[in-house]
FITORZA-51943 format. One record per residue: residue in three letters; x, y, z of N, C-alpha, C in turn. Coordinates in steps of 0.2 Angstrom, whole numbers, padded with zeros to 4 digits, always signed. Example, Ala and Ser with C-alpha at 12.3 -4.5 7.8 and 13.67 -1.06 7.14 Angstrom:
BEGIN
ALA+0066-0028+0039+0062-0022+0039+0066-0016+0039SER+0064-0011+0035+0068-0005+0036+0064+0000+0039
This chain:
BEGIN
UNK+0047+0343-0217+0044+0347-0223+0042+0354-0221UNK+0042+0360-0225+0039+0367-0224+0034+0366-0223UNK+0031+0369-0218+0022+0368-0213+0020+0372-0221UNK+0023+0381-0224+0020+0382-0227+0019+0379-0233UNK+0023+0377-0235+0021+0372-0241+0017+0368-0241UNK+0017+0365-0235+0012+0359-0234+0005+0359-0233UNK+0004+0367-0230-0001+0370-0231-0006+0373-0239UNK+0000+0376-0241-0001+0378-0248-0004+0374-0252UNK-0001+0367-0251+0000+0362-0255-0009+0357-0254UNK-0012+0359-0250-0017+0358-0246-0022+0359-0249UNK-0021+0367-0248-0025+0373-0254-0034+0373-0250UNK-0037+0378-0251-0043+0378-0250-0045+0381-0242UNK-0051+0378-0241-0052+0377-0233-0050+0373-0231UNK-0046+0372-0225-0047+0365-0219-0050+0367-0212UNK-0049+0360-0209-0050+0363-0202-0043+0359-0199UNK-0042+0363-0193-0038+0361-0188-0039+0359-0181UNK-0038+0351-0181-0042+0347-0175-0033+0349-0171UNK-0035+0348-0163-0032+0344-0159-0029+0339-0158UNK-0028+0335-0156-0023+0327-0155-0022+0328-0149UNK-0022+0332-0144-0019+0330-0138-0023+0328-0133UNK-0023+0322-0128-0028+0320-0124-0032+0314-0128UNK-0031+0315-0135-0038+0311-0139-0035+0302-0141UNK-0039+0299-0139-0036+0293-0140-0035+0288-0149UNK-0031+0288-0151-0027+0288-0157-0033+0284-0161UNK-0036+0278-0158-0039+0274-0162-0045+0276-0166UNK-0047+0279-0161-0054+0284-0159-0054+0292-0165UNK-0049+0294-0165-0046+0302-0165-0046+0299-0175UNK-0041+0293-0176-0043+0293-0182-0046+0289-0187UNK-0051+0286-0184-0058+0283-0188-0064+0290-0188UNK-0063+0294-0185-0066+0301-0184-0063+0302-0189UNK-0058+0306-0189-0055+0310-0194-0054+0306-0202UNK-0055+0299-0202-0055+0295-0208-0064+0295-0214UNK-0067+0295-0208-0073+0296-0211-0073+0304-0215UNK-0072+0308-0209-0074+0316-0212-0070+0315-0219UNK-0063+0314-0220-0059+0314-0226-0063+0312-0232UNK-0064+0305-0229-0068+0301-0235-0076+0304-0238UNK-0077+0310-0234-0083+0315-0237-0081+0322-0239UNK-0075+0322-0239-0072+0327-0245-0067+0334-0240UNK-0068+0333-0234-0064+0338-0228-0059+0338-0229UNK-0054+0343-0229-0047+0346-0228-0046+0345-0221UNK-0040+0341-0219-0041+0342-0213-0031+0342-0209UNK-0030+0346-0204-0024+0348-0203-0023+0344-0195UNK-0018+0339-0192-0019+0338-0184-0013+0341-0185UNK-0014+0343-0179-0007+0347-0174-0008+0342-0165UNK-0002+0342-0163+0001+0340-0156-0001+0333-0158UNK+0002+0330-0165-0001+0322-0164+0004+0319-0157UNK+0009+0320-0157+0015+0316-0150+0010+0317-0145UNK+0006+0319-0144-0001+0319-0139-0005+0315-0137UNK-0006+0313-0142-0013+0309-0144-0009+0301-0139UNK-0016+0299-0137-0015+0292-0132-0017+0285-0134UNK-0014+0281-0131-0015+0274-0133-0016+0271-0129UNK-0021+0268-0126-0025+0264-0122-0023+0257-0122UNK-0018+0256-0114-0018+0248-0113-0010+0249-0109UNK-0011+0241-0107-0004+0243-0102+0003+0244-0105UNK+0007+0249-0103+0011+0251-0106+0017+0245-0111UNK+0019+0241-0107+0023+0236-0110+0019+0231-0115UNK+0012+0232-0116+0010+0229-0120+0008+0232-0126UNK+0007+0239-0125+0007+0243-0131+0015+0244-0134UNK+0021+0245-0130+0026+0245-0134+0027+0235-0137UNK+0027+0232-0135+0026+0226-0139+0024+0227-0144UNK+0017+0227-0145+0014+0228-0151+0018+0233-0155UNK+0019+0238-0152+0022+0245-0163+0028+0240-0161UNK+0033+0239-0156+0039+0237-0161+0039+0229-0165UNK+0034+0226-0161+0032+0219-0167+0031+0221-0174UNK+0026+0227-0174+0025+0230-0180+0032+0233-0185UNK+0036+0236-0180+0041+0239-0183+0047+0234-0184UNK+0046+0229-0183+0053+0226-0181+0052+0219-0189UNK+0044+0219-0190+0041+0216-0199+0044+0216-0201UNK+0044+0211-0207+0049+0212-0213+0057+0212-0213UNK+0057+0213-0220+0066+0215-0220+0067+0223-0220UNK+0075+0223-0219+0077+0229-0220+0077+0231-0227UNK+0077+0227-0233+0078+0228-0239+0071+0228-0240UNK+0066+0225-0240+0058+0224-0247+0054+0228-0243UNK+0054+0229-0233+0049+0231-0232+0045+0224-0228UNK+0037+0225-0226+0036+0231-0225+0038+0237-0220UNK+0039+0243-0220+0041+0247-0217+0036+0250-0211UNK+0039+0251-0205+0033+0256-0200+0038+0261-0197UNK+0034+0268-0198+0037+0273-0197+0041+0272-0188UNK+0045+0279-0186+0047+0279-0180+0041+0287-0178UNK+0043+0290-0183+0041+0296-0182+0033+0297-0177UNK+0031+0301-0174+0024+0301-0171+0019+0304-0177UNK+0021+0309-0180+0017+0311-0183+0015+0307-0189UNK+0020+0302-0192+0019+0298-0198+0016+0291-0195UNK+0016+0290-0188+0011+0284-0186+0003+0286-0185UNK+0005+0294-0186-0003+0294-0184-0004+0294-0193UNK-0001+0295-0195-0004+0298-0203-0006+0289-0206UNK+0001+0286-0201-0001+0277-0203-0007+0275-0202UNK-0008+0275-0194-0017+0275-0192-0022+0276-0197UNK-0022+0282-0198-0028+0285-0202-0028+0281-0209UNK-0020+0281-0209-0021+0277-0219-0027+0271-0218UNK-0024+0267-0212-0025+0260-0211-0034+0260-0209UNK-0037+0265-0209-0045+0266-0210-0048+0270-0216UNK-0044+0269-0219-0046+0274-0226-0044+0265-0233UNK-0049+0266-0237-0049+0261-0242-0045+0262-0248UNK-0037+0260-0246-0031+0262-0247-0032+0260-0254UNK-0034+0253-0256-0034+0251-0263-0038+0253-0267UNK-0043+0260-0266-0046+0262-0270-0045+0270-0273UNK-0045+0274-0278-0045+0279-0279-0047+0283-0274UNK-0053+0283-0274-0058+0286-0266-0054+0287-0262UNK-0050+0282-0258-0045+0282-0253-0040+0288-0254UNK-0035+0284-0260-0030+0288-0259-0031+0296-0259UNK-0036+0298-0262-0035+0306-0264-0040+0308-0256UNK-0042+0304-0251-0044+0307-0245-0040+0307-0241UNK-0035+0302-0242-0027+0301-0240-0023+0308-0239UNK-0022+0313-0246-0021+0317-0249-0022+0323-0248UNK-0028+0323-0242-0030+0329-0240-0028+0331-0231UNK-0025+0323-0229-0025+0328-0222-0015+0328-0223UNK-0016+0334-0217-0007+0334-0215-0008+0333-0206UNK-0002+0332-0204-0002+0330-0197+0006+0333-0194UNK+0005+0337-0188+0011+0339-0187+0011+0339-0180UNK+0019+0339-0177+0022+0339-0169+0021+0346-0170UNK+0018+0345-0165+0015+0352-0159+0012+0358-0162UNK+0011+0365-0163+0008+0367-0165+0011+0374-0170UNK+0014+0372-0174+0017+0377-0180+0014+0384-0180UNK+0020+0387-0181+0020+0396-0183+0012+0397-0187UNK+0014+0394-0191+0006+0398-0195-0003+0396-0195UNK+0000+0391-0190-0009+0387-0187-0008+0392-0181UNK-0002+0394-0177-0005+0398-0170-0013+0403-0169UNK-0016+0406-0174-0018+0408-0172-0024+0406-0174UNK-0025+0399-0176-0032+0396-0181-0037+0391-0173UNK-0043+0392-0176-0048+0391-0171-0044+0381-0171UNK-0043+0379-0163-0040+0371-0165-0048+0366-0162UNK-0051+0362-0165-0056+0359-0162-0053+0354-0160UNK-0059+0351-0155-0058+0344-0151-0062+0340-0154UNK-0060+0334-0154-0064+0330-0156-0069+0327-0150UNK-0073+0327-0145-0075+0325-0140-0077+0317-0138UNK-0080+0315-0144-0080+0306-0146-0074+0302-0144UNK-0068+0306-0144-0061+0302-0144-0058+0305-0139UNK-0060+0310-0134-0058+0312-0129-0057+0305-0123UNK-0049+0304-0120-0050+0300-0115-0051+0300-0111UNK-0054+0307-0106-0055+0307-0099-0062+0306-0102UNK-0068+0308-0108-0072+0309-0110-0075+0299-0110UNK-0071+0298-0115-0073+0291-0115-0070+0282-0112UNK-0063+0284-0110-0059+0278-0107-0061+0280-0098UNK-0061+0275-0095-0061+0276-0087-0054+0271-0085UNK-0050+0269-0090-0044+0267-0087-0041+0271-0088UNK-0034+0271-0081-0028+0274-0080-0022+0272-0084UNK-0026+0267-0087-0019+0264-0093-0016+0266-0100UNK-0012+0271-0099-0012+0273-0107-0005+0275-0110UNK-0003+0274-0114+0005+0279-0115+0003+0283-0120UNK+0007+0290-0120+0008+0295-0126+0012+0291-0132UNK+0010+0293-0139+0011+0292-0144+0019+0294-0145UNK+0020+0301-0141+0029+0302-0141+0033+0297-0136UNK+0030+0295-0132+0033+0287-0130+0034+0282-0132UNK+0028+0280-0138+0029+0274-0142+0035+0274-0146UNK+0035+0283-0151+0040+0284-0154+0047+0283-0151UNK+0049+0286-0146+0055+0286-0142+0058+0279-0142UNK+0053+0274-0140+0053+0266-0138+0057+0262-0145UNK+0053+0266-0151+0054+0263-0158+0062+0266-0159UNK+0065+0271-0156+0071+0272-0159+0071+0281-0162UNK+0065+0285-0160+0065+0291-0164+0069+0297-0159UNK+0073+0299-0162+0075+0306-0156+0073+0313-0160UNK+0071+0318-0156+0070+0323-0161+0075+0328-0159
């Protein structure tokens, strides 16, 4: 998609968080709350963001997940990084309610950091920082789980 448009499309203020270093589960029950109290919100570098646990059992899990369903009715899981993280966040926001979807509605999430964010202040989240709050050495990037699912970019 056109980062401009997607921006435009956004409209208003946001802010623009980080993902890199921040641990996925953590990064978007943060990010899910602020939405659901009305924040515009933009991640950049999600292929960043980390998953916590040993490696081969973290790729078990997405591809369990991914591997659900048929190829015909669904249900569907993304490959992409940026649209697993966008999946996370759905999966904490109260998807079956008005309220939800339109908090839904207000974040966008992008690989790396696009031409027209370069020069915007990017904040950390600190609460979801891994060095900050895991003391395991166990963890895979989010662009590892993608790759494992089948995504090339």
């Amino acid at each position: 998609m056109n980062v401009k448009r997607a921006l435009d499309t956004l409209g208003g203020d946001y802010v623009v968080i980080d993902a890199s270093g921040a641990i996925l589960g953590r990064l978007s029950s943060v990010i899910a709350k602020r939405l659901l109290n009305g924040e515009r919100i933009v991640v950049v570098n999600a292929e960043k963001a980390v998953i916590t646990g040993k490696k081969s059992a973290v790729f078990e899990r997405y591809k369990a997940k991914f591997d659900r369903g048929s190829k015909e009715k669904g249900p569907y899981f993304p490959k992409h990084p940026e649209k697993i993280f966008k999946r996370t966040v759905r999966g904490m926001l109260p998807w079956g309610s008005r309220r939800g979807r339109e908090a839904y509605k207000r974040l966008r999430v992008f690989i790396g950091v696009p031409e027209e964010l370069k020069g915007k202040d990017l904040q950390k989240v600190e609460s979801a920082m891994l060095e900050k709050v895991s003391k395991t050495e166990k963890f895979v990037l989010l662009e590892e789980v993608s790759r494992h699912l089948g995504w090339a970019n």
